[in-house]
C-alpha positions as MATLAB code, in Angstrom:
seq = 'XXXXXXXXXXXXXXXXXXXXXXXXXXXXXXXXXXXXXXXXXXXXXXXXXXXXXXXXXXXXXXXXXXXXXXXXXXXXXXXXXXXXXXXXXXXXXXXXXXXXXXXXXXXXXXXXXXXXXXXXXXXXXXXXXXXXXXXXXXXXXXXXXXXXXXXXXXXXXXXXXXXXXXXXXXXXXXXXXXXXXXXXXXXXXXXXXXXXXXXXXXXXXXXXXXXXXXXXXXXXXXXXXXXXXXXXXXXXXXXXXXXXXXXXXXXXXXXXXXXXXXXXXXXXXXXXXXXXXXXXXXXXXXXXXXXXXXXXXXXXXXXXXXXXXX';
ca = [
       0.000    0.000    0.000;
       1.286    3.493   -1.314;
       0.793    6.456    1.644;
       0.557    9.650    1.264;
       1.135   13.180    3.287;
      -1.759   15.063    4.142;
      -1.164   18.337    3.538;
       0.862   19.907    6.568;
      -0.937   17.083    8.958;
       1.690   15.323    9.543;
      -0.551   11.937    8.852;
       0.838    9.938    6.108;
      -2.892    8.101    4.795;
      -3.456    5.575    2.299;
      -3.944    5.899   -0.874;
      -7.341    3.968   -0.815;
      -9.232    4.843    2.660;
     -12.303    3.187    4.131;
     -15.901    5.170    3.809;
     -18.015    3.802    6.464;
     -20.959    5.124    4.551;
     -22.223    1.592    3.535;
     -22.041    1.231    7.123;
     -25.508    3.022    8.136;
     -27.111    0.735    4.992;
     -26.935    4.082    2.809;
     -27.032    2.481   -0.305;
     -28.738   -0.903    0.220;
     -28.948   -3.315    3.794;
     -26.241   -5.514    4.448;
     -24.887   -8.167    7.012;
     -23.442   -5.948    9.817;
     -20.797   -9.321   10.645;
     -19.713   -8.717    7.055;
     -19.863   -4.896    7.426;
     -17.555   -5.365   10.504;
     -15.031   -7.642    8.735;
     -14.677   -5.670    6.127;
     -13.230   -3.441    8.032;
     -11.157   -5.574   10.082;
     -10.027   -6.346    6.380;
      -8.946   -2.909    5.023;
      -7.109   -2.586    8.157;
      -5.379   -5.864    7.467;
      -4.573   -4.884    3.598;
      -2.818   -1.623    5.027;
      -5.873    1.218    4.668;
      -5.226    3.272    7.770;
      -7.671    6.017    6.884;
     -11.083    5.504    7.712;
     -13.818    8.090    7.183;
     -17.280    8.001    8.813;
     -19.933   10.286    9.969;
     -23.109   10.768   11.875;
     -24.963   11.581    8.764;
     -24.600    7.904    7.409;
     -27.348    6.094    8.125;
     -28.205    8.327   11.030;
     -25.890    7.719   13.383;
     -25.770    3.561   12.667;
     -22.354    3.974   10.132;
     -20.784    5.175   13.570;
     -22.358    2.749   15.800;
     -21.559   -0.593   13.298;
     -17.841    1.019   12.647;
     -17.683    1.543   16.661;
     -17.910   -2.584   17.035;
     -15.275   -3.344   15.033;
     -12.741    0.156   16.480;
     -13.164   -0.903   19.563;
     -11.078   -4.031   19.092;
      -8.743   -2.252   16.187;
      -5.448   -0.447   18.209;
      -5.884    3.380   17.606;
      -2.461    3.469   16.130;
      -3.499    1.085   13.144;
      -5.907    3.744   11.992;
      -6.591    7.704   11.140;
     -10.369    7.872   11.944;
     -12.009   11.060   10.403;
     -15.264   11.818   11.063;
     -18.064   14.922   10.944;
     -20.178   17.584   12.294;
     -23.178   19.706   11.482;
     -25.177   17.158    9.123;
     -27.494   14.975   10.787;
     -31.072   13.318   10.811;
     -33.705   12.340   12.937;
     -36.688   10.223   12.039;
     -35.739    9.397    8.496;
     -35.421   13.205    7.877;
     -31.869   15.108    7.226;
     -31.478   17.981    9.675;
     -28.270   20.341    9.907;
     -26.658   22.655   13.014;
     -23.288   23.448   12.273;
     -23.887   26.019   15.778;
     -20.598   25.598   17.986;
     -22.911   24.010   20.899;
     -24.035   21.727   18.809;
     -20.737   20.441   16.792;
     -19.207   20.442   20.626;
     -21.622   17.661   22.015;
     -21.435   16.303   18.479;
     -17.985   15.329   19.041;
     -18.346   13.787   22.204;
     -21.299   11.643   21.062;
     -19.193   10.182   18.084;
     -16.944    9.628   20.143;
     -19.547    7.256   22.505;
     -19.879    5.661   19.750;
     -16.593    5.489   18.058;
     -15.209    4.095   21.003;
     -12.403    6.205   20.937;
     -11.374    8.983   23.111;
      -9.598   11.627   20.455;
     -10.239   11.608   16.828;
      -7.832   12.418   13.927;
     -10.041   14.513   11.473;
     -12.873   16.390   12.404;
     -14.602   17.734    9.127;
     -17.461   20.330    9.152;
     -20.130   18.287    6.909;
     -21.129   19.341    3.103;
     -20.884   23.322    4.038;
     -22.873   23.987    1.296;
     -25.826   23.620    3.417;
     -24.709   26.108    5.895;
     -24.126   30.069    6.184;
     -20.422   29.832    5.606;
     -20.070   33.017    7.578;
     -20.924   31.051   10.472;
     -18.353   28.307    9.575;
     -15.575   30.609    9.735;
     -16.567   32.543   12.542;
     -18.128   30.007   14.877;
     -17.790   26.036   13.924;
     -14.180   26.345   12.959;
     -13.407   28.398   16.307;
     -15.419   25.720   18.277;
     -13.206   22.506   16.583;
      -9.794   24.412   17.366;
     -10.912   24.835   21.032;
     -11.001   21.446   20.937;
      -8.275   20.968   19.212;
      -6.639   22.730   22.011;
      -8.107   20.286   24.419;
      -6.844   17.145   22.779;
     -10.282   16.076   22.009;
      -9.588   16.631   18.082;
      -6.191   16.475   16.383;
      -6.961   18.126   13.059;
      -9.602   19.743   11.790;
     -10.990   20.582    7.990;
     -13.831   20.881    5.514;
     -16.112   18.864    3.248;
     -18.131   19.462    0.441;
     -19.406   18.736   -2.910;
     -18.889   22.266   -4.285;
     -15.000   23.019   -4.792;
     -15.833   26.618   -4.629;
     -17.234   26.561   -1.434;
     -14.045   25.328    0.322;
     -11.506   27.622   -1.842;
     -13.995   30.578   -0.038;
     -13.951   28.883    3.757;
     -10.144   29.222    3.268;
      -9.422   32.310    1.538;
     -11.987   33.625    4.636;
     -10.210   32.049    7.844;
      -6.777   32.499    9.414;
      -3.664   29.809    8.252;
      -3.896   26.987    9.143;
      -7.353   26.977   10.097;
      -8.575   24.790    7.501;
      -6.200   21.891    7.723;
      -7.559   19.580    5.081;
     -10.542   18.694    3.023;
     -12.676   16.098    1.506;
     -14.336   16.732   -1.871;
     -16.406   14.053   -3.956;
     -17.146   12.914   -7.345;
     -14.587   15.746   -9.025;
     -11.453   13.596   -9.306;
     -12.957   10.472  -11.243;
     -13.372    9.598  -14.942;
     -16.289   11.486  -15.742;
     -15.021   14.685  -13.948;
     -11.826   15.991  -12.747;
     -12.555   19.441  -11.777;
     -10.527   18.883   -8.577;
      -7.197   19.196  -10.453;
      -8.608   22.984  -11.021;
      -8.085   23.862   -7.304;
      -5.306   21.930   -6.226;
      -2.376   23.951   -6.636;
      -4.615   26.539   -4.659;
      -4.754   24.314   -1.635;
      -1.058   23.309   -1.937;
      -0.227   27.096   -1.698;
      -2.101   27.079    1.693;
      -0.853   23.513    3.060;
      -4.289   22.001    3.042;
      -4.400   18.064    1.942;
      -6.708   16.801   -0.193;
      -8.618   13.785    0.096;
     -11.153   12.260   -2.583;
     -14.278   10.690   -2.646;
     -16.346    8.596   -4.673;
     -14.194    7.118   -7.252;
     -17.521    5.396   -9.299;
     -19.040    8.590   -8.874;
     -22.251    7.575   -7.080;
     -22.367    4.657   -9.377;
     -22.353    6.270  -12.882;
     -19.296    4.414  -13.283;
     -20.819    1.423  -12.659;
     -22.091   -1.609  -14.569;
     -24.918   -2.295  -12.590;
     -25.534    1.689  -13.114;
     -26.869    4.820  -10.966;
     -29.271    4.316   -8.215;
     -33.083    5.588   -8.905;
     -32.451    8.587   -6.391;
     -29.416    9.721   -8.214;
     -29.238   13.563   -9.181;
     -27.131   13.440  -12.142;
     -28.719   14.568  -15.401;
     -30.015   11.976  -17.454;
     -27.194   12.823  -20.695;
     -24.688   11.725  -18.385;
     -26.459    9.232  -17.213;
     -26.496    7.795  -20.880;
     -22.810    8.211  -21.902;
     -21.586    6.628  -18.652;
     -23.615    3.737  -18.690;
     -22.562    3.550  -23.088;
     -18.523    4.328  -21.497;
     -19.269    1.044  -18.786;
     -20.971   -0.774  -21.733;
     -17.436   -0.166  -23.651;
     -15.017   -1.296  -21.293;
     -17.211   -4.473  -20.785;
     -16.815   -5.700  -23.967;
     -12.956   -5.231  -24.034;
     -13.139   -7.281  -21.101;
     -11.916   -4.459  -18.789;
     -14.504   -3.452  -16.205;
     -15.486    0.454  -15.793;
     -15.468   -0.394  -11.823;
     -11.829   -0.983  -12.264;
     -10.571    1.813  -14.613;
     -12.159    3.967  -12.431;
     -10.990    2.791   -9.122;
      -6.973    2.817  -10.732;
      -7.866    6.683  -11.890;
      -8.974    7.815   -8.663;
      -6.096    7.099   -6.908;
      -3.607    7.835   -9.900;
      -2.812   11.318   -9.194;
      -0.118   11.462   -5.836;
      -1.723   15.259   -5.118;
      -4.591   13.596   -3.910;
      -3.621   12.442   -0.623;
      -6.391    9.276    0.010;
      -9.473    8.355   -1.922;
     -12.511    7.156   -0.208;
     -14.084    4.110   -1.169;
     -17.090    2.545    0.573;
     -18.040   -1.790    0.918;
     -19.740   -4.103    3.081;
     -18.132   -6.483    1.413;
     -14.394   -8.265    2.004;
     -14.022   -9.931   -1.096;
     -15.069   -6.583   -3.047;
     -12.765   -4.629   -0.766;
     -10.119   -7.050   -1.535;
     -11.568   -6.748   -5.596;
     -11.014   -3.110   -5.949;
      -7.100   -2.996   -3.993;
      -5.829   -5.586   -6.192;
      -7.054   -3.281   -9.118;
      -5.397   -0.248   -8.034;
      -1.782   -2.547   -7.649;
      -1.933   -2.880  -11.508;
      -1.392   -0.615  -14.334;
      -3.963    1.332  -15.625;
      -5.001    1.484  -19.162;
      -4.587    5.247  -19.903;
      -5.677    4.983  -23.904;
      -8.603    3.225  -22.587;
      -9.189    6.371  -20.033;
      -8.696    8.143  -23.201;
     -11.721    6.850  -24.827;
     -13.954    6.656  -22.065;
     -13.539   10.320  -21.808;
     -13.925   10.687  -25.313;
     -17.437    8.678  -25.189;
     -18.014   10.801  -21.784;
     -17.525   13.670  -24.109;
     -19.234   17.180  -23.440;
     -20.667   15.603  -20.345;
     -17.192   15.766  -19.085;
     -17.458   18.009  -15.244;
     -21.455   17.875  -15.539;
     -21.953   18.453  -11.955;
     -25.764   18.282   -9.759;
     -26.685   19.837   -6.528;
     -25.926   18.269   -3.141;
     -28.796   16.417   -1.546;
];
């Protein structure tokens, strides 16, 4: 396993990290024993960065993860995890207020089973004032940062231009690294756009969602998916492509995602050992980069055809 710096961290994270997201049965239900060896596995393969949140499944991705932590030393893993997006009663609810990304903290931790974590992210700002994320939530994680409680402290969000603002808008340093998803894969790489940007202001870059929600995907996107239907079509004719040279679209997309060493980690997501164990033996072989070539070229002027966060 190839590892990476994060930014200014100090952390040195794995190319491929662990999304506890399938964890709170976001996508589809699963066998929580499987759910837990799977991550017992990705430790075992060498992925020492491990990304969760209360969001996921509403509070369950952290619960599930918890079982399996709690028997995992702390010094086999970075755990990051997230404030200000939430739900209650099958309905999504946000407070990114400093009282309430305080107790947050302490209640992931409950059920993290750990007593510091390594990352703490402000969730998908997008959704919030960002005023009040750089004058109240980020003040609130440094203090405790200050405490011990939290070692570093960043941003995520869909929208690239979002974060570039939250850290042209807060002291040096503040912002210590960020998570952004579905711009560094084959159908859209607007992430390379902004990285020399971060760089300039020591901020590490992690990615997420290498098959882009599932567009690049054989089975395809999910009913609920927001992309527009165009794209839609010329990712599902790009997977159609690589099937019949006998070279799946799951696997070009997983080598692409964590081709470019500027990208720090890139977040993938299973309930599943053997498919956890699938996509790391793709990314230890060469990718194919005429057959990128023409899956962009199929991908065409759908190329960067982003959606709104939901």
């Amino acid at each position: 396993m190839e590892y990476r710096e994060l930014g200014k961290t100090g952390l040195r994270v794995s190319k491929l990290g662990f999304g506890a997201s399938s964890l709170g049965g976001v996508f589809h239900s699963f066998d929580e024993n499987r759910g837990i060896d799977a991550v017992f596995t990705a430790v075992d393969e060498g992925i020492n960065f491990i990304d969760v949140s209360p969001y996921y499944g509403y509070y369950k991705a952290e619960t599930v993860l918890g079982k399996a932590l709690k028997d995992i030393p702390h010094d086999k893993f970075i755990l990051s995890t997230k404030v200000g997006r939430y739900g209650e009663d099958g309905h999504n609810s946000w407070d990114y207020s400093a009282e309430r990304v305080t107790r947050s903290v302490y209640e992931s931790m409950e059920r993290l089973h750990l007593d510091y974590v390594d990352i703490l992210y402000v969730h998908d700002i997008e959704f919030a004032d960002l005023n009040q994320i750089a004058n109240e939530t980020l003040p609130a994680l440094h203090r405790l940062k200050e405490e011990g409680v939290v070692k570093h402290v960043g941003c995520t969000d869909l929208q690239l231009e979002n974060l570039k603002w939250i850290i042209e808008h807060t002291e040096p340093g503040t912002v210590e690294c960020l998570l952004n998803f579905c711009h560094y894969c084959l159908c859209d790489d607007k992430l390379v756009d902004f990285l020399d940007f971060f760089e300039k202001n020591g901020v590490g870059v992690s990615n997420a969602s290498p098959f882009s929600m599932g567009l690049l995907t054989e089975r395809g996107v999910p009913d609920w998916h927001p992309a527009p239907k165009p794209l839609v079509r010329v990712c599902e004719e790009a997977a159609q492509y690589c099937k019949e040279k006998g070279y799946p679209i799951e696997k070009l997309a997983m080598q692409f995602s964590v081709s470019n060493p500027r990208i720090a980690s890139t977040i993938f997501s299973t309930t599943r050992p053997e498919n956890l164990k699938k996509n790391l033996a793709y990314i230890e072989e060469p990718i194919d980069w005429d057959l990128v070539a023409k899956v962009r070229e199929i991908i065409g002027d759908q190329q960067r055809v982003s959606w709104a966060n939901t």
